[in-house]
N, C-alpha and C positions, 0 to 999 in steps of 0.2 A: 690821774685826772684825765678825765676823755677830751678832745678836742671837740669841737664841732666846725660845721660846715655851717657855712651861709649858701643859702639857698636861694641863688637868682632865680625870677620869677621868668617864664618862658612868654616871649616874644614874637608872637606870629605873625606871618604875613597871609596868613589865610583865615581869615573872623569867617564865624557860622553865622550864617544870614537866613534868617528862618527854616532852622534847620538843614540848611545848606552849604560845605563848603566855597567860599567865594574867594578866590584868587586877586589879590590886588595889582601883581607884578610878577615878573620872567621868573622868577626867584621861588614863587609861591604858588606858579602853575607848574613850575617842575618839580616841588618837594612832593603836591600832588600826585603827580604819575609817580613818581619814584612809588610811594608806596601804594600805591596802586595796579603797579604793574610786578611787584613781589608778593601782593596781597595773595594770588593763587584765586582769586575771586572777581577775576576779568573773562571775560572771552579769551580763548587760545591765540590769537592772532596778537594780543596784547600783553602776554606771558613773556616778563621780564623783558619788555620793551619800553620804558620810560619815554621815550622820544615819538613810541606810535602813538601811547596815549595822550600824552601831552599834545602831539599835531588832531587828535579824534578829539580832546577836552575844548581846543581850541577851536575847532571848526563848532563844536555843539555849543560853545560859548557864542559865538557869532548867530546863532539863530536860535539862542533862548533856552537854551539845553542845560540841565545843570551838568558838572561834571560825571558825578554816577549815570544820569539819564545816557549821555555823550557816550560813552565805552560800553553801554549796552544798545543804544539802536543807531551805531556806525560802524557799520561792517566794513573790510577790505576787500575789496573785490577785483583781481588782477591787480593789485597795487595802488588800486585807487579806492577812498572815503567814501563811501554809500550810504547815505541815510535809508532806514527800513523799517519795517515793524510802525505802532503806533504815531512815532517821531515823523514819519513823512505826513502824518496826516496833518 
């Protein structure tokens, strides 16, 4: 006789908000970088750096950036966050 498994249903802390990843808490803006920044589909400065993206997701959260926008028009520049491209406009 086969056993089965129950299958909890997954629990996020980051609901899609038209079509958006939306971070509700600490917890769910760094699961985001987490795979975000092993994704291989960042900018090199964000390549398996969890903690850059998450401080970039968090400054582009502060001025209306979704997170994907966020790690594509915030560059590093000397160590420092630089909004560019379209994002400054």
């Amino acid at each position: 006789m086969e056993e089965t498994k129950e299958i909890k249903p997954y629990r996020s802390n980051v609901p899609i908000v038209d079509g958006q990843l939306v971070p509700q808490d600490f917890e769910g803006l760094y699961r985001i970088s987490q795979i975000m920044a092993a994704s291989g589909m960042v900018p090199g400065h964000y390549a398996n750096k969890p903690e850059a993206v998450f401080v970039a997701v968090q400054m582009g959260m502060e001025i209306g950036l979704s997170p994907m926008a966020s790690v594509q028009n915030i560059a590093v520049i000397n160590g420092n966050p630089s909004i560019w491209g379209d994002a400054a406009l």
